[in-house]
N, C-alpha and C positions, 0 to 999 in steps of 0.2 A: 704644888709640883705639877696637878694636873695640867691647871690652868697656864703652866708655861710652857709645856708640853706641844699643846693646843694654838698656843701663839706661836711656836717654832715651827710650825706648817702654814699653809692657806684655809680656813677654816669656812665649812661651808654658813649659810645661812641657818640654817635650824642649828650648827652647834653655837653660833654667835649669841643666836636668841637664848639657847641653854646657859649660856656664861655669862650674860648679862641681862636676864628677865625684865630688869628695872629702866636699861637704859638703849633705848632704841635708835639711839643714832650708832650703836656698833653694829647691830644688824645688818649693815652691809659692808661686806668686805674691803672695797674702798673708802668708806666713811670709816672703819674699822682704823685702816691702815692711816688714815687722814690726808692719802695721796690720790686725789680727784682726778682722772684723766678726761679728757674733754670726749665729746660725742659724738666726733666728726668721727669715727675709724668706724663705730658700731653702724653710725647711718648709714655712709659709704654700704658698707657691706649687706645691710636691709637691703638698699636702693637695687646693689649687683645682682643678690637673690632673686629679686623682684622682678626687675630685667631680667634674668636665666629664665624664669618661669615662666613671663608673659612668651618671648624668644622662642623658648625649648617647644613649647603646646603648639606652637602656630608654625613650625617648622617643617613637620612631614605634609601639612598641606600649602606650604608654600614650595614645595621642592616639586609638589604635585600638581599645581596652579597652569604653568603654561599648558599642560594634558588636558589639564578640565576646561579651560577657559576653548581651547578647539574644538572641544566638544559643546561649547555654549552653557557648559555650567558656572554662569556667573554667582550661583550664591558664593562658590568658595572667596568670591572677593573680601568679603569680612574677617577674611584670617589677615589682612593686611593690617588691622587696626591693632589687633591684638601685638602683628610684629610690629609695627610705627612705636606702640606704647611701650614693648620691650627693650628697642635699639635707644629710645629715648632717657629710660630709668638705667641702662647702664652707661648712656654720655656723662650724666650726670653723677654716677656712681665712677666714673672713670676720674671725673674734673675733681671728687672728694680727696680721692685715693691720690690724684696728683698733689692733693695737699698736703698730706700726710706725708708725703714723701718730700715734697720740698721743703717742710720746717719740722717733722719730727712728728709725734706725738705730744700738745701741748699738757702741762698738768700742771694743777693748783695744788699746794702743800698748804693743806689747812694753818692757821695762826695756833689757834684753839680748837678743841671739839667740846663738843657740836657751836654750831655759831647761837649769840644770844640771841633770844628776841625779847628787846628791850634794853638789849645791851648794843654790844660790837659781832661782826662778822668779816675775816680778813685772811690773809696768805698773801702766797708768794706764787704768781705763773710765769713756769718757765717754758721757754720757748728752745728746745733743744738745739736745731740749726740757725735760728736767730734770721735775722729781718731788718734790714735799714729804712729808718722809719721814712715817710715822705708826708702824713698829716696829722692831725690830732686824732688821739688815741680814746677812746670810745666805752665806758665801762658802765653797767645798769646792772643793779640785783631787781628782779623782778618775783613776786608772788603771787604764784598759779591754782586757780580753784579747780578741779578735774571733777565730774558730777557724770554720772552713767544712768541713765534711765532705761526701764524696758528693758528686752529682754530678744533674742534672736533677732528676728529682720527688721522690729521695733526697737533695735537695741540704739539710743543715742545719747552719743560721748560730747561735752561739753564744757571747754577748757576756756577760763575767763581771766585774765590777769585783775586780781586786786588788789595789788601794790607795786609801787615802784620806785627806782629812785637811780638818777642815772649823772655821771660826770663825765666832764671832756679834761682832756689833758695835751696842750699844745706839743708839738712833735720839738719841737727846742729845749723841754724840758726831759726829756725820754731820749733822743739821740744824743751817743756817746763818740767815740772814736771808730767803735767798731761796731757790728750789728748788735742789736737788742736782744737779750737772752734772757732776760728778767724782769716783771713788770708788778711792782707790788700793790696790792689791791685790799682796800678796808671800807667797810658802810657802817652807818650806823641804822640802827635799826630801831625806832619809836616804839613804846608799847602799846599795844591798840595799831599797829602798820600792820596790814595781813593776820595773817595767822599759823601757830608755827608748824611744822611738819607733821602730816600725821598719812601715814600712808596703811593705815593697818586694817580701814574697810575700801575695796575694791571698787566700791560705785562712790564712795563721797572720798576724796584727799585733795589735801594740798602740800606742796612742793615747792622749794627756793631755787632761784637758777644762776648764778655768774653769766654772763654774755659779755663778749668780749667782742670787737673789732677793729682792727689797726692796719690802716693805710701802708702799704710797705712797697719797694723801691721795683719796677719794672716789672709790674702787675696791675690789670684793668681793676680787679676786683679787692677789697679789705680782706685781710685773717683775719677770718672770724674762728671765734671759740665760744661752745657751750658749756656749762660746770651746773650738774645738780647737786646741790651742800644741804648738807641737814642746820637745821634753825631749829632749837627747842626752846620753851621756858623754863630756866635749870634759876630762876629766879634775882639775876642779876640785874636788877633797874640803873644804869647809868644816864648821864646827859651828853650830849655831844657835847665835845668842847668847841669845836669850831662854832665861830659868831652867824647868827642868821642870817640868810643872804641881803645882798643891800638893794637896793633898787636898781640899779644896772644890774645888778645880778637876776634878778627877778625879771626883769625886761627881757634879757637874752634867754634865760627857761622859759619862758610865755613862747616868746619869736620860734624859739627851737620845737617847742608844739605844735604851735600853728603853723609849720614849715611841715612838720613830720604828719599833721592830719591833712596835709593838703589846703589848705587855707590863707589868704592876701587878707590885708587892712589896708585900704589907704583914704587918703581925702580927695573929695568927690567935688564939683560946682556945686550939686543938691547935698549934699551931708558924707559920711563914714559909708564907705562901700566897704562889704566884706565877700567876697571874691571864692567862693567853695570851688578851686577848680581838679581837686581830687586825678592827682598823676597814677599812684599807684592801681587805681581801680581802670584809669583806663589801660592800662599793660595786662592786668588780667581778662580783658574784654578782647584785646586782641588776641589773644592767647589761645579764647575760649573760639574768637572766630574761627581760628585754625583747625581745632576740630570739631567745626560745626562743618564744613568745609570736605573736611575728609571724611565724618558722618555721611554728609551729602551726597557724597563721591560714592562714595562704599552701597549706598541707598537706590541710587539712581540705578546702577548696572544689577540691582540681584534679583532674578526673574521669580524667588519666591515670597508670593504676595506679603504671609505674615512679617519676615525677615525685611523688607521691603517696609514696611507700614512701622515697623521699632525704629528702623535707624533713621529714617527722613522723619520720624517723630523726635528723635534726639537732636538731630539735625537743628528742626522747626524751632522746636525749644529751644536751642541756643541762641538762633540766632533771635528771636522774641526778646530777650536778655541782653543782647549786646546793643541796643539805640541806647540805654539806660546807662551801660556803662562806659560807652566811648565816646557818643554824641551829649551826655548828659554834663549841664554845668550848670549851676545857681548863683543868684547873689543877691545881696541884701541891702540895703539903702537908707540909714538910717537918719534923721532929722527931727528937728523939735514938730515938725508938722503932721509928718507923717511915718509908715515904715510900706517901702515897695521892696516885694520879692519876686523877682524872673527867674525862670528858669526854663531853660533848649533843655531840647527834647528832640527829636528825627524831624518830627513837624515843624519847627525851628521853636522859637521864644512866647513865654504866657507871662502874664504879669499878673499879681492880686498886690491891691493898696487898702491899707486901715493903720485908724491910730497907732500909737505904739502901746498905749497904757490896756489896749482892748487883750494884749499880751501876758496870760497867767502865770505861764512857765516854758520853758526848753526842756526838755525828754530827749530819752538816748537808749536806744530800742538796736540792737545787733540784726546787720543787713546782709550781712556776706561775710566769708571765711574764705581763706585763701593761702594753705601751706599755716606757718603761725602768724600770719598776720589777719586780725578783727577787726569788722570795717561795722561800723555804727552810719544808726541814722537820724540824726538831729529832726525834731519835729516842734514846733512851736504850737503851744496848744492854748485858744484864748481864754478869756474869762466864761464863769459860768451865766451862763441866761441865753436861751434862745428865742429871739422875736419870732411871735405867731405869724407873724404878717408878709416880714422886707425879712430874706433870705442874705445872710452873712454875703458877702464879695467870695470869701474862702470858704466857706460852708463846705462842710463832711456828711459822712453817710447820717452818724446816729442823730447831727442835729436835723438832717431831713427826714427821716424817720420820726421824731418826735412831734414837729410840725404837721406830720400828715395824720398823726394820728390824735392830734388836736383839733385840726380843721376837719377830720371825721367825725367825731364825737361831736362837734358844734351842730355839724349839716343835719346827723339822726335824731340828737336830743336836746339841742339846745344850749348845752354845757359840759364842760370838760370835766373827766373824774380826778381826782385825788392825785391817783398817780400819773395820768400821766401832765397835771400839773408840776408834781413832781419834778419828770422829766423835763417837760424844759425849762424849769427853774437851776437843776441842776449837771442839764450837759454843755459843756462848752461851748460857746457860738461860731467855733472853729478850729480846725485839724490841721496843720500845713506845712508839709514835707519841707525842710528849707534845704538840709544837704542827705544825699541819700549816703555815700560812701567814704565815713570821716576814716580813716586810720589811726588805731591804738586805741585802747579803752581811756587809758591816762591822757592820753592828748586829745582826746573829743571829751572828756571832762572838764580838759585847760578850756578848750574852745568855749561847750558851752558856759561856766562859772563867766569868762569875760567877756561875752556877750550876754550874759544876763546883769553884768555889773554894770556894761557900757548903757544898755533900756533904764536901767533905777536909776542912774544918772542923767535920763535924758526926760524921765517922767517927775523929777522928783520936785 
């Protein structure tokens, strides 16, 4: 009686936990109810705060600004940046809220609670004002590792997707008569895929997402939706029934990678050219010029030295950052003879050439973060041995470090000790950046896996 009681209200978190100790996908009130609303109203409404804040603080001395500025108090110009960042987080706190308003609040109605992992995860999103579709419809579960280190102004948060698993669905099958109000949504989910929800320490969780986005009729931009859903192991091991993908299938999820991290393949006069021409990262370079720009702006005019010496320091930095990511492009050249990597830079094009077999491994090292998108940086790293003598083409710090401290040891005594025979028996003979800004974790793992398949095929 209690316990129905309890349900006939909205029940906070701590009584959820009280009524169900065992079972932690009720713990929140919407996973509770199994009716997910999407995340757009909550952001939105962050974003407006955010803007109010930056806005509201920079406001009495922007009302004050013509007064000082006659008097040749140029510091107050820094209050401009704070309003630039304010009027900016509420455009886009405005653009949400217009979404919201033109199709509703979107929600997912759980299939099942909690979704398996290992099994199925599925529902129903409705789109309340509905949408005439115009392209193919866009759906991914993805699974997020969150990881908090440190602690105050050391404190750093680190959110990594590792899993995924995403479908397209042609807009022919999804338009009806009238606009789209319903769109049903199922994954399956492998055992050993991620790992299932655990949100119950603060610095270590992971969490499952719906992502959603659908091309619709007399709009620049996709509806997108987000859906955080609980994924436990309540111990259901099923198989998908659907049949493995075929080889056209496989072909188009590869291409759909290598498209999403930025990345061309084609055939060359000299061999397989692979083409790192990374779009995305140049749009955040431009982005970042803008306020490197208004940093500068804001730096140049403030007559107090220290104030003066931070922002043309922020300025500096940025713009040191931006040859990298808007003039920067690579590419790779592959052949039974050899493998040549170029890569522009502000100074234009360098080239390093060596074997391919001289090739150990591809590594995938995180380069840049940008809103949730994670841009990796592929590095080809050679075989272990480094020549005393004739210096790599590509050579890195630690094989030139390990050289000189070979050739030291010769010069005073004659012979090399132990270790640092050691060393360069076992450091690489080479380091070499090949793309600095791949996009997605999953899709710079597609990249490197089939460029490490296309080398074993070329050395083999």
């Amino acid at each position: 009686m209690r316990l129905w009681l309890m349900e006939a209200k909205k029940m906070s978190a701590k009584e959820l936990k009280q009524a169900y100790p065992d079972e932690p996908w009720h713990w929140r009130s919407e996973w509770h109810s199994g009716l997910i609303k999407s995340s757009g109203k909550s952001e939105a409404l962050i974003l407006a705060l955010m803007g109010a804040v930056f806005f509201g603080l920079s406001l009495p001395a922007l009302l004050a600004l013509p007064r000082e500025l006659a008097r040749g108090n140029y510091a107050l110009l820094a209050v401009l940046l704070f309003t630039l960042i304010g009027l900016a987080l509420m455009f886009f706190a405005a653009k949400a809220f217009g979404e919201v308003l033109r199709y509703g609040t979107l929600t997912l109605k759980l299939e099942s609670l909690p979704g398996s992992w290992g099994g199925w995860v599925g529902g129903l999103v409705t789109i309340p004002k509905g949408g005439r579709v115009v392209g193919p419809l866009k759906l991914e579960l993805v699974c997020i590792h969150k990881k908090v280190t440190g602690g105050g102004k050391n404190r750093r948060v680190s959110e990594v997707v590792i899993w995924e698993t995403k479908e397209t669905r042609p807009a022919a099958t999804l338009q009806g008569r009238g606009p789209l109000t319903e769109i049903p949504v199922k994954f399956h989910i492998p055992r050993g895929s991620g790992k299932p929800t655990d949100e119950r320490e603060e610095r270590n969780q992971t969490w499952w997402r719906v992502k959603l986005e659908l091309p619709v009729q007399r709009q620049s931009k996709p509806l997108a939706a987000k859906f955080d859903i609980p994924v436990f192991d309540i111990g259901e091991d099923v198989e998908a029934i659907t049949p493995p993908p075929s080889m056209e299938e496989q072909a188009e999820q590869l291409e759909a990678a290598m498209l999403e991290a930025g990345v061309e393949v084609s055939q060359g006069a000299d061999g397989i050219v692979w083409d790192f021409f990374q779009p995305k990262a140049k749009v955040g370079g431009l982005i970042l010029s803008l306020f490197a720009v208004v940093f500068g702006t804001i730096g140049w005019f403030l007559p107090v030295l220290f104030m003066k010496v931070i922002f043309m320091g922020f300025a500096f930095l940025m713009a040191a950052i931006l040859p990298g990511l808007i003039w920067r492009r690579s590419e790779l050249r592959l052949n039974p003879r050899e493998v040549v990597v170029r890569k522009r830079g502000w100074r234009g094009w360098r080239e390093w050439r060596f074997a391919a077999h001289e090739i150990a491994n591809l590594t995938l090292e995180e380069s840049m973060r940008s809103g949730n998108d994670r841009y990796l940086r592929l590095t080809a790293v050679g075989v272990r041995g480094v020549d005393p003598e004739i210096p790599h083409t590509a050579e890195h710090f630690k094989a030139r470090k390990a050289r000189y401290r070979w050739k030291r040891e010769i010069k005073r005594s004659g012979k090399a000790s132990d270790a640092t025979k050691t060393a360069l028996l076992e450091t690489p003979c080479f380091e070499l950046e090949v793309a600095g800004y791949l996009r997605g974790t999953m899709a710079a793992e597609r990249v490197r896996d089939n460029l490490l398949a296309t080398l074993k095929r070329m050395t083999a």
